[in-house]
N, C-alpha and C positions, 0 to 999 in steps of 0.2 A: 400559463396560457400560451398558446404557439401562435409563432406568427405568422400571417400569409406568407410569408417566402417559408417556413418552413409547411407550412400544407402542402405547397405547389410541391415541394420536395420528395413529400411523401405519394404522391401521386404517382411521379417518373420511380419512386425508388421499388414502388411496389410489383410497378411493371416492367421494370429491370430486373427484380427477384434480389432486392438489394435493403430487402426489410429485416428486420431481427425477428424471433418468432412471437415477441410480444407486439410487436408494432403492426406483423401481420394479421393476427389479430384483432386487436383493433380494429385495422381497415377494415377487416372483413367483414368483425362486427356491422360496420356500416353497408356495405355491401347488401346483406342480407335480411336488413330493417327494413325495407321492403322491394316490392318488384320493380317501381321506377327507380329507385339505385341498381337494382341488378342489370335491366337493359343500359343504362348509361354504360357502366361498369364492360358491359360485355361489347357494345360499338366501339368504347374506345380503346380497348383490348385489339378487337379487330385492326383498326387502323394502325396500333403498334404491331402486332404482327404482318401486315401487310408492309409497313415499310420499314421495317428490320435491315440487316446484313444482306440476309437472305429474300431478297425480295420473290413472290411470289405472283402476284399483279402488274402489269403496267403503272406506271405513274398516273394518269387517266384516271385508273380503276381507282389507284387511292385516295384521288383529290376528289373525285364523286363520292364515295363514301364517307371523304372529311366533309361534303359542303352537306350530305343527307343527317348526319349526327347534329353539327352547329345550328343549323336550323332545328333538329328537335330542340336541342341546347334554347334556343331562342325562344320556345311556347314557355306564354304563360304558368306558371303552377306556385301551390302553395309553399310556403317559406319554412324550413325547418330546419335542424340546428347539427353540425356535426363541427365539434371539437369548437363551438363560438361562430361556425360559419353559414353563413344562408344556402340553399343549393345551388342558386343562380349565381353566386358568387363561386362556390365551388367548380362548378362548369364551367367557367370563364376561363379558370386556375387552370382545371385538366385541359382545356383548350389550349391555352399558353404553353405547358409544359408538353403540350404531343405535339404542336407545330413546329416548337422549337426541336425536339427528335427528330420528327419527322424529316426536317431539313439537314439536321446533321448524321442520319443515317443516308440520306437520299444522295448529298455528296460527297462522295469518296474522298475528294480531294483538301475539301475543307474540314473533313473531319482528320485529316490526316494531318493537315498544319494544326488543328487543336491540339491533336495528341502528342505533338512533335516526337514523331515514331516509337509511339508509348500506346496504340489502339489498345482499350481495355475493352475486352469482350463482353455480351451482355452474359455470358455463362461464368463469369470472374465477377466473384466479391471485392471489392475494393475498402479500405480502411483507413482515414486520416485521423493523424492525429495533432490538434489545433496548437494552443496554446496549454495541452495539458496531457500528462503521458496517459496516455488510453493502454486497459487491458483487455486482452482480447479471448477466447479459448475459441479455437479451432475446432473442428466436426472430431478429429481425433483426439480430445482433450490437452493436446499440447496448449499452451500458456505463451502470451507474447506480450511483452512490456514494450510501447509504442514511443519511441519518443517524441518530443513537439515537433510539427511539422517532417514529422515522417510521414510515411503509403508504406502501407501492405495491400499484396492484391493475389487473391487465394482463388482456387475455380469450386464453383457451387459444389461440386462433387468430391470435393479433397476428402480423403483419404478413403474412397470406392475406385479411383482410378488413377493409383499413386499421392503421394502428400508432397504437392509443389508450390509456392509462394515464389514471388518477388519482391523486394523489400526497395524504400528510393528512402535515403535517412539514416536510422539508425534504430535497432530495436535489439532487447534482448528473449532468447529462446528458452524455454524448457519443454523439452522435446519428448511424445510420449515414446516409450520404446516398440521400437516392431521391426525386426528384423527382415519380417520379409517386405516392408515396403520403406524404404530409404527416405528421408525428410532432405531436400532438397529448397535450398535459397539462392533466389541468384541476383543479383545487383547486376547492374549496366555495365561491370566489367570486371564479375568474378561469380564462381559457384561452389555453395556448399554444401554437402553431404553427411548427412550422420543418421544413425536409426536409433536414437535416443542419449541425450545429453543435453546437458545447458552450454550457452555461447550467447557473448555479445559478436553483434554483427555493425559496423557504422561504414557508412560510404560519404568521401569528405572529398569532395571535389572528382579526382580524377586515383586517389586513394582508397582501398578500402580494406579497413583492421578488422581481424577476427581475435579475438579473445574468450578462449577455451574456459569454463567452470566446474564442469563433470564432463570426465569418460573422453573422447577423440574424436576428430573432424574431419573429414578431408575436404582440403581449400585448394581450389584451380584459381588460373586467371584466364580469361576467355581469351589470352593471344598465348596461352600457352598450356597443354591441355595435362602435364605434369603436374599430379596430386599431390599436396604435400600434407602428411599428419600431424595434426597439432592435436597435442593433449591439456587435459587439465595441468593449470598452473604456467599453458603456452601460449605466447600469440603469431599471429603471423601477420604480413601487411605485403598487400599487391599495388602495385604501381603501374595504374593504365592499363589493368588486363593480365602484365607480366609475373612468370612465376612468385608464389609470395614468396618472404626470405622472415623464415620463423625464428625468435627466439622466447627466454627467457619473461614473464610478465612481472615484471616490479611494481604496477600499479595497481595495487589494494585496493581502491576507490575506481577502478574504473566503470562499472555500474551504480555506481552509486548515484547518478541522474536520472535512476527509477522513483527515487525517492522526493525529488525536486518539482516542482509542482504536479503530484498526484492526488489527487482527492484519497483515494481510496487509503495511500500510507495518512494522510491528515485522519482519517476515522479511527487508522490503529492506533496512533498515538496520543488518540484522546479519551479513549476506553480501553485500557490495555486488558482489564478484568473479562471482559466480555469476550475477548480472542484466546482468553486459557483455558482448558479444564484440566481438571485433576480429577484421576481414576485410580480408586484402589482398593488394598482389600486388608482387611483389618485381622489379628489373631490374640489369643493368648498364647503368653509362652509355659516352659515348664515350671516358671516362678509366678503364675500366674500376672503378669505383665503384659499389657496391651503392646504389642507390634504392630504399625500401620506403614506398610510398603505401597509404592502408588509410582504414578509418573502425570508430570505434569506438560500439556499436549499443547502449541499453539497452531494456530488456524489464520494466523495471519500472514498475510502473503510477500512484506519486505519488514515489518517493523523486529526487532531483535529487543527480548524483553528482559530487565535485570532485576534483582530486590527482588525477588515475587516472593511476596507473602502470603503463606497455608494460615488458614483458621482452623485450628480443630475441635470442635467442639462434643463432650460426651456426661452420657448420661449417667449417676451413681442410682443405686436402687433405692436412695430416700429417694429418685426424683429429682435432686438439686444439680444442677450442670455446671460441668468445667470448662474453660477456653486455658488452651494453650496457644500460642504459636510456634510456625516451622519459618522461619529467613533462608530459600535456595540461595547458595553463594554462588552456583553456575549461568551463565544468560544462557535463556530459551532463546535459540537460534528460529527465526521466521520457519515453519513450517516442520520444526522440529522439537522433540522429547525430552523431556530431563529426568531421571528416576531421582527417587526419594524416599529416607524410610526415619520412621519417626518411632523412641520407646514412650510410653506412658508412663509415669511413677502413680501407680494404680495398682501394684502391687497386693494392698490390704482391701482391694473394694471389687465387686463383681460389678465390672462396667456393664451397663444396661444395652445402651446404643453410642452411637460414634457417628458425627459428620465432617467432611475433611471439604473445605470450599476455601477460592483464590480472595485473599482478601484487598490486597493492592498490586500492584508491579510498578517499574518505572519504565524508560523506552531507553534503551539503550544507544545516545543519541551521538555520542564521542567517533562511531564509526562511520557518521551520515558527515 
């Protein structure tokens, strides 16, 4: 059940265009349940576009068309239900959340001390992450592990008119590739550049480390506009803006705070069966012997899987079925394949059918 602060939330976020495409739905859904939600919907829309950035009305003009809505706001009408809450109760909410905008679009100045020279535009997605690493996927399917209490802040249009982010915290990338449009990150007092590789990114005071995973970066510091490239297996660290000074990475674990309170690795590692498959394809050979070659696939996005146990089961032409099993001695690395090939001592019997399925794994937990 949601709470009134988070309704009111959903109110400002929709009309900031800062919904996900489930959430926008939703609303919509309600929107369009009928006509008195639509005219609500559409006055208060007015009043945020009227007093945006971009003001288009006199101040005047806006606070007459606030005082004409709240008074509709205020008639009488019947009681019905969206997410738990009454309409009248809802109007109040959207009331609270446009006056409070409205005031902080109207002054410049005090919206300038909220942002403390951070204004996020209403055309910029923004993204926190609480008490818990949020993942995120980008419009151009790049992938970003969020750490607690980081921001990212992406503009609605990324990657139709370049792929640019600012990051305040710390997160790590895997970046789609595309050549012709450069992925760009810039923290408060560094920028980087790469068209496809993975990188941790953290900004720690007035510090900020890059650390390379795949492929090469180029790391500025914004007091010093000398690129420097760091590869996989490199880091670099800028100090206050100034060129970074790269070396060597000896820290094997240094992403390894993806793993630390995330829900999402908490799911891999409590169903590891569920994040493998195994595909393959079965033959006789010239000795009449069952060959089963396959690879074993994970889909999980940090957990690294060990032990994984094949069940294979087949059929003889009485009808009566065999289980063997396969024990892989390799860990399936998170999002990565393991091949496999397994003989039958089947020799004397015309196997019928053959099914090869994941029967256990463990989580590979020695490198978290």
């Amino acid at each position: 059940m949601r709470s009134d602060q988070e309704r009111l939330k959903l109110v400002a976020a929709y009309l900031s265009g800062q919904l996900d495409a489930a959430e926008r739905n939703d609303f919509e859904l309600w929107i369009n349940a009928s006509p008195e939600h639509q005219r609500i919907f559409e006055e208060a829309s007015r009043i945020w576009e009227n007093s945006g950035a971009k003001l288009r009305l006199p101040v005047d003009e806006t606070d007459r068309l606030w005082l004409e809505l709240k008074s509709r706001m205020e008639q009488p009408e019947k009681v019905f239900s969206l997410w738990g809450m009454s309409a009248t109760t809802l109007k109040v909410a959207a009331s609270v959340v446009l006056v409070s905008l409205i005031t902080y679009f109207l002054w410049p100045d005090t919206r300038q001390q909220l942002a403390s020279d951070k204004t996020t535009s209403l055309d910029d997605i923004s993204v926190s992450a609480g008490d818990h690493v949020a993942t995120i996927y980008l419009p151009d399917s790049s992938r970003v592990w969020l750490n607690v209490n980081s921001r990212l802040t992406y503009a609605k249009n990324f990657g139709q008119a370049g792929r640019r982010a600012s990051l305040e915290g710390e997160a790590f990338f895997e970046v789609t590739p595309d050549k012709h449009s450069p992925f760009t990150v810039a923290t408060q007092t560094t920028l980087v550049t790469v068209v496809g590789t993975a990188f941790n990114l953290r900004q720690q005071g007035s510090d900020v480390t890059l650390t390379v995973s795949e492929g090469e970066v180029q790391f500025s510091g914004k007091n010093n506009e000398q690129k420097v490239a760091v590869k996989a297996g490199e880091k670099a660290v800028s100090a206050n803006g100034s060129e970074p000074a790269r070396s060597k990475n000896d820290d094997t674990h240094f992403e390894a705070w993806r793993r630390a309170s995330n829900p999402e690795f908490e799911k891999e590692k409590l169903d590891p069966a569920a994040y493998l498959t195994a595909r393959y394809t079965w033959r006789k050979n010239a000795i009449n012997q069952s060959v089963i070659e396959g690879t074993v696939t994970s889909k999980a996005a940090l957990a690294d899987y060990r032990d994984v146990v094949l069940k294979i089961t087949y059929l003889k032409p009485n009808g009566s079925r065999n289980t063997v099993r396969l024990k892989i001695d390799e860990t399936v690395k998170a999002g990565a394949r393991v091949n496999f090939q397994k003989r039958l001592f089947d020799i004397f019997t015309n196997t019928r059918s053959l099914e090869v399925e994941i029967e256990s794994a463990a989580v590979a937990t020695s490198v978290y």
